[in-house]
N, C-alpha and C positions, 0 to 999 in steps of 0.2 A: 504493500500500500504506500510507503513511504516515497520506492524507487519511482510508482507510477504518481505522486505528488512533484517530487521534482520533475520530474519531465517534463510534466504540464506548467509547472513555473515556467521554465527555458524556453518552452515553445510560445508560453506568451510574452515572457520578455522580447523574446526574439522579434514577435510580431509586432511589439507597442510601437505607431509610428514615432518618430524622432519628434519632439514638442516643438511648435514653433517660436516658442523663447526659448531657444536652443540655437547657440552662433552656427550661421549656415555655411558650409561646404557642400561638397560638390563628391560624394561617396554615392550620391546613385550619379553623377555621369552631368549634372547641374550645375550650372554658375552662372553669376550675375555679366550681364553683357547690357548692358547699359550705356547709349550715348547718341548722339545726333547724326550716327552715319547708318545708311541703310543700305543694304547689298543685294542684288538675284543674279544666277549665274546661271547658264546653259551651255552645252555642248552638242553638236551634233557631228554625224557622219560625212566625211567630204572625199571619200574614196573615189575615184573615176571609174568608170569601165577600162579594163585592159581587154577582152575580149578583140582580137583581133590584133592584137601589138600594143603597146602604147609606148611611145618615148618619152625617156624620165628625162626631166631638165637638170642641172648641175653637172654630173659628169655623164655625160649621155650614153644611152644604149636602151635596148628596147626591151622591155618585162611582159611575159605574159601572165604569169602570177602576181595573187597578192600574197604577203606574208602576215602583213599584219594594218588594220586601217588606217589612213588620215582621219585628223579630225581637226575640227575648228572650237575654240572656247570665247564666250563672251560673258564678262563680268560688268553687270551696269552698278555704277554708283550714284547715293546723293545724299547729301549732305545737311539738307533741307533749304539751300538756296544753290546750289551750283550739282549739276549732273556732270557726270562723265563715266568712259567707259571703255573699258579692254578688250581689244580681238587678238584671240592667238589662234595662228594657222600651223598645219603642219607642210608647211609648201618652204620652198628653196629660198623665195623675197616676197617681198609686200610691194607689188609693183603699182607703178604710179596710177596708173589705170583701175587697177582693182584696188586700193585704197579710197580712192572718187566716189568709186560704185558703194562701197562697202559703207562708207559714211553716208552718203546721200542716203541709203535703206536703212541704213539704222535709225539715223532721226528722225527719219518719218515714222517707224517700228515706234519709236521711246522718248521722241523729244528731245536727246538728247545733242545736245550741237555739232553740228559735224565738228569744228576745233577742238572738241573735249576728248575725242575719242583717237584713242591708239588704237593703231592698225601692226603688228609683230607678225615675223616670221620665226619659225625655228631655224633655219635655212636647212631644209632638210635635202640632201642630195638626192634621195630615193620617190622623188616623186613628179608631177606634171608641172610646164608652165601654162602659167594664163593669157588666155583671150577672150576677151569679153564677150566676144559675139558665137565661141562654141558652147556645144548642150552644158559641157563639166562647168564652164565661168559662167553660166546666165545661172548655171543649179548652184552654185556655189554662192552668188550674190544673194540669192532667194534662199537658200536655209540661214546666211548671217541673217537675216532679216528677219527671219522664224525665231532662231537661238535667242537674239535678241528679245522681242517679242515676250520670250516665255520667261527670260532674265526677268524684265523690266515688270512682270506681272505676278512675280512671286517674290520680289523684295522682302528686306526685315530687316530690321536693329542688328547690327551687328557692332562688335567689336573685333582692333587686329592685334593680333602677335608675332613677334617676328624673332630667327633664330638663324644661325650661319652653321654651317659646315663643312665637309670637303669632300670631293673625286679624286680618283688616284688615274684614270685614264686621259686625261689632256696630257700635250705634252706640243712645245713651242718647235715649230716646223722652220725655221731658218737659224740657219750658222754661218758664222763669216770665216771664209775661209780664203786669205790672201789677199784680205780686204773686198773681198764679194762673198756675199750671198748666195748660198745655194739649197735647195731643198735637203733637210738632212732634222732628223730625229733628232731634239737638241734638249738635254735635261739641264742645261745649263741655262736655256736661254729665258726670256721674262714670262711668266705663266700666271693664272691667278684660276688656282684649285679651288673657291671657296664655291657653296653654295649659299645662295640665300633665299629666304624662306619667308612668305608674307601667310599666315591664316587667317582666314576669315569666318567669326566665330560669333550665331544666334545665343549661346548660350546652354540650347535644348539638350546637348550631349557634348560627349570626348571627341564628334565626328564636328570636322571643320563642315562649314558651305562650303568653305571654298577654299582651293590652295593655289599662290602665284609661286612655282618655284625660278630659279637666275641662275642659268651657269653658263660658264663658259669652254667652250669646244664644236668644233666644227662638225657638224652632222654627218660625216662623210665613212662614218663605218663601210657600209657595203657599197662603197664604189672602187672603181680600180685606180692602181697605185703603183706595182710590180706587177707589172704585164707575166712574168714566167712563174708566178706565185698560185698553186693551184690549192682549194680547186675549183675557184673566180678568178680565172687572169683576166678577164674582162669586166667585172664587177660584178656583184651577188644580180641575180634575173630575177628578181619579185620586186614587188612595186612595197614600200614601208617609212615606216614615219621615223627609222633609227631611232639613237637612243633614246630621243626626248619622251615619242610615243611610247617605247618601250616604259621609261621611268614612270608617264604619267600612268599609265592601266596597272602599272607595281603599286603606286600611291592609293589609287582608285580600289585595287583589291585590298590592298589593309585595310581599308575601312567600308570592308564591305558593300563598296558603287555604292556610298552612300554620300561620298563628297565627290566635289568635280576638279582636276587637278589643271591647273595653266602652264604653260610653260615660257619662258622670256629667256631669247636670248643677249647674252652680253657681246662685250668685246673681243672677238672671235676670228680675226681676219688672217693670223697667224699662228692661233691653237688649231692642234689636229687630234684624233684620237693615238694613240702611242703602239701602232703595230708595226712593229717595225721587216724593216722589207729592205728595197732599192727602187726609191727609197723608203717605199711604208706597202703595206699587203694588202688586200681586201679581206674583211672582217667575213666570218663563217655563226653559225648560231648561239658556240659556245663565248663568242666574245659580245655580242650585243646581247647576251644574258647579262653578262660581266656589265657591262656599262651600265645599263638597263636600273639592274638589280644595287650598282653602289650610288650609282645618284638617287635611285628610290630610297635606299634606305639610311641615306644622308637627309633625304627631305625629311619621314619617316619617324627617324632619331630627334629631330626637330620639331618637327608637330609637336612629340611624346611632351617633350620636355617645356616647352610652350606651355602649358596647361596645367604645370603644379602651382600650388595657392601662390608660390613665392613669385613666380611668374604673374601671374594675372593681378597679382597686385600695382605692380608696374605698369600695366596699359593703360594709354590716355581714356580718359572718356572721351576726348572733342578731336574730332576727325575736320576739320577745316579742308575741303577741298579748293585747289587755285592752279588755274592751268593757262600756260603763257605757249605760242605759236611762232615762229616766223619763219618768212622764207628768204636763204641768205643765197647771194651770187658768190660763188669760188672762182677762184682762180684755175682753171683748168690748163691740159698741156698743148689743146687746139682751140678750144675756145671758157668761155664761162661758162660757168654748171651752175643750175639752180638747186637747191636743196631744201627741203624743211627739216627741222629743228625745234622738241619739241619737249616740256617742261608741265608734269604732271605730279601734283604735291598731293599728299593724303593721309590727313596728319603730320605727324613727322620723318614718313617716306618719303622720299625725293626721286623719282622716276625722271631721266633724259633720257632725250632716245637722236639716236644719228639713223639714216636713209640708207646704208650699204653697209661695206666690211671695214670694220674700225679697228686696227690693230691694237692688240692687247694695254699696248702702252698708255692709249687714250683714257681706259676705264681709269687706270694709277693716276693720272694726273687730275683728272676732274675731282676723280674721290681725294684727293689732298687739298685741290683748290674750294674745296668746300669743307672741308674739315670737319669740325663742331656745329657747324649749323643744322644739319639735318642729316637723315641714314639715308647714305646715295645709292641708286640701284640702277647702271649704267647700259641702255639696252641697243643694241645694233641692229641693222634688219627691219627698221620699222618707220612705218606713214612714207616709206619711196624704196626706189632697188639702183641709188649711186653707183654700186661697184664698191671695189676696195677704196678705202682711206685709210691710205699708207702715214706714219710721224713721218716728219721733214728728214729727220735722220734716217731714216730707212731708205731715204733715195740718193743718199749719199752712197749705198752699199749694194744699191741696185736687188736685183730679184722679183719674183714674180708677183710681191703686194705692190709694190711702185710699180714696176715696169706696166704692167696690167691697167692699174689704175686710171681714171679721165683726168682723176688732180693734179696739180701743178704743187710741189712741197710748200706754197705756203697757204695752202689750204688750211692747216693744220691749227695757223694763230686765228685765222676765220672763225676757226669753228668752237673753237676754245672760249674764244673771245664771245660769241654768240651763246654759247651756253651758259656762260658766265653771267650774261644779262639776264637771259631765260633766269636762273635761281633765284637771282636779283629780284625781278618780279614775283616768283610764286613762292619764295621763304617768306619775305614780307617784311627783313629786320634791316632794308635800307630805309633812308630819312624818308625818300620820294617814296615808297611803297605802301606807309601808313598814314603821312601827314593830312593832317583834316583843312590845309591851308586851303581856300576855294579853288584857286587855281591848281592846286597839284589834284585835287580829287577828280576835278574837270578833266585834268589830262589824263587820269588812268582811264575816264568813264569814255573818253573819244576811244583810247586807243582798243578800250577791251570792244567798242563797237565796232572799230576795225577791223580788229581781231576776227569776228565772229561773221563777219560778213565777209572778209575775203575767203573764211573758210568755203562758205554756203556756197559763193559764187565759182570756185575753181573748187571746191571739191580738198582740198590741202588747206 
């Protein structure tokens, strides 16, 4: 009688709920996500038909398989006075054309201004390029416009957390050798392994909405590299979204395709993945596991750790969203190149983004010339498709990120210098940025009209 008394104790203590004058944590999977930013996210399928051949753009050749899908991700934001909003593709560039398209559908989708919205590529080697007026780019512009859509209509409060990590598979693809450059496996040369890690978090559970992950490496596993390297001398024949796709469906299965994963690429123009060859190999199944599987679970390790109390004590409540545009003339090596340049704050994340391939260096320098201000998150690939952007110094050394390249090496203070202003405007902590004088508020309200209607009318 006694044994069957206790039990019956333990099975109701067990059961009594937790009091609610009792200090709240988060032991069923709960916590406070409280503040004035609000999030919806969506993904959809952007695979083409291979059915009869298709040519992959990047290093070209023709797949008649797929291995694994494209996909596109859009994250809408708001603030409760300013909208904006994230497109990631699993395509090679964000070309100028389907950028135009992509914002022009979105904002009619969600209101949200076409200037507000980043347009990212992964640069994924393994897959189609766009033209607007075939079946895959007309289907392509009409699901951003759905994804969107279904973002912008399932919004909520959310709060962000943010966490860094690292990759072991980059690995910086020029060496100077005699004073030139030449393609060569170089562990010597400047790399930047980190990951970084944005969640976006209702509250509801341990499952993010959403997750932005940031690395840096050139999507190019399964193209060719060592033509005699079998048993792809020509590059892997299926049509995939490489690592990034691979890492995002890793992230996505840890939490049970319960969250939606993004992926942003960084400064990438002279990281490659590390197979080494003559001069690098094409990547086979066990190595884009490898990639795959350590950036996921670099994101992954991130998340986890994001969400202990000591962490979420730290997140801001107030997400201030401010987004600054322009489009700057470079110095090119046959004529001027227009470019946009673009500056998206959220909270105290600081998102730039460059048009083409930005050599690694560029990410170091901005991230120091910002310092303390804000957490910088430096993206390449994104709202146009430049080309390489080689530093000045690298065309001193010649090789195939200058040589390649439209820029002229002083492109470089251009663009520096352009970004620089962009921060200028969306940190908020110069004189002109905040001042209540009549005439400086007047000039911000001209310029953000500006702003917002050159987007509308060109589409950039």
């Amino acid at each position: 009688m006694l044994r069957l008394v206790t039990i019956l104790f333990f099975v109701g203590f067990a059961a009594t709920p937790v009091l609610a004058s009792e200090p709240a944590d988060h032991r069923d999977g709960r916590f406070e996500a409280a503040s004035n930013l609000r999030a919806g996210v969506a993904k959809v399928d952007i695979t083409p038909s291979v059915k009869g051949g298709l040519e992959i753009s990047g290093h070209r050749r023709i797949v008649e398989k797929i291995r694994d899908p494209l996909r596109a991700g859009v994250l809408v934001l708001d603030d409760g006075e300013t909208k904006a909003a994230i497109v990631t593709l699993d395509t090679v560039g964000a070309w100028d054309d389907m950028v135009k398209l992509a914002r022009e559908r979105i904002e009619a989708q969600t209101g949200v201004p076409a200037a507000n919205i980043l347009v990212a590529a992964s640069h994924n080697h393994s897959g189609p390029g766009f033209e607007a007026d075939s079946d895959w780019g007309r289907g392509l512009i009409d699901k951003l416009g759905t994804a969107a859509r279904q973002a912008a209509d399932s919004m909520r409060t959310v709060t962000i957390g943010y966490g860094e990590d690292k990759i072991s598979f980059g690995i910086n693809r020029r060496k100077v050798i005699d004073g030139r450059a030449v393609f060569r496996l170089n562990p010597d040369g400047p790399n930047d392994p980190r990951v970084k890690v944005l969640r976006f978090d209702d509250g509801e559970s341990l499952t993010p909405l959403a997750v932005i992950m940031h690395a840096v490496c050139h999507p190019c596993f399964f193209t060719w590299g060592d033509k005699g390297t079998p048993p792809y001398p020509t590059g892997y024949p299926q049509l995939s979204a490489d690592f990034p796709g691979e890492a995002q469906s890793f992230v996505e299965l840890c939490y049970g395709q319960q969250t939606s994963a993004l992926f942003l690429q960084g400064c990438a123009g002279d990281i490659r993945p590390n197979l080494p060859g003559f001069p690098y190999r094409c990547a086979d199944e066990s190595d884009i596991q490898w990639a795959g599987r350590d950036l996921g679970c670099a994101v992954v390790r991130s998340l986890a750790a994001n969400v202990t109390r000591e962490q979420l004590k730290n997140r801001p409540k107030h997400y201030p969203i401010r987004v600054a545009n322009s489009i700057v003339s470079l110095p090119g090596k046959e004529k001027r190149e227009t470019a946009e340049l673009q500056a998206l704050k959220i909270g105290p994340y600081l998102l730039l983004t460059m048009p083409g391939e930005p050599m690694v260096e560029y990410g170091f320098r901005l991230e120091r010339a910002i310092a303390d201000r804000a957490i910088p998150i430096i993206i390449g690939y994104a709202n146009g498709n430049l080309g390489y952007i080689a530093t000045a110094e690298a065309y001193k050394e010649g090789g195939y990120e200058p040589n390649t390249s439209k820029l002229a090496p002083e492109a470089e203070e251009v663009i520096l210098a352009e970004l620089s202003e962009l921060t200028d405007r969306v940190v908020g902590d110069v004189f002109e940025t905040f001042s209540k004088h009549p005439k400086d508020v007047e000039k911000r309200e001209a310029e953000e009209k500006a702003r917002l209607k050159a987007a509308t009318k060109t589409g950039r």
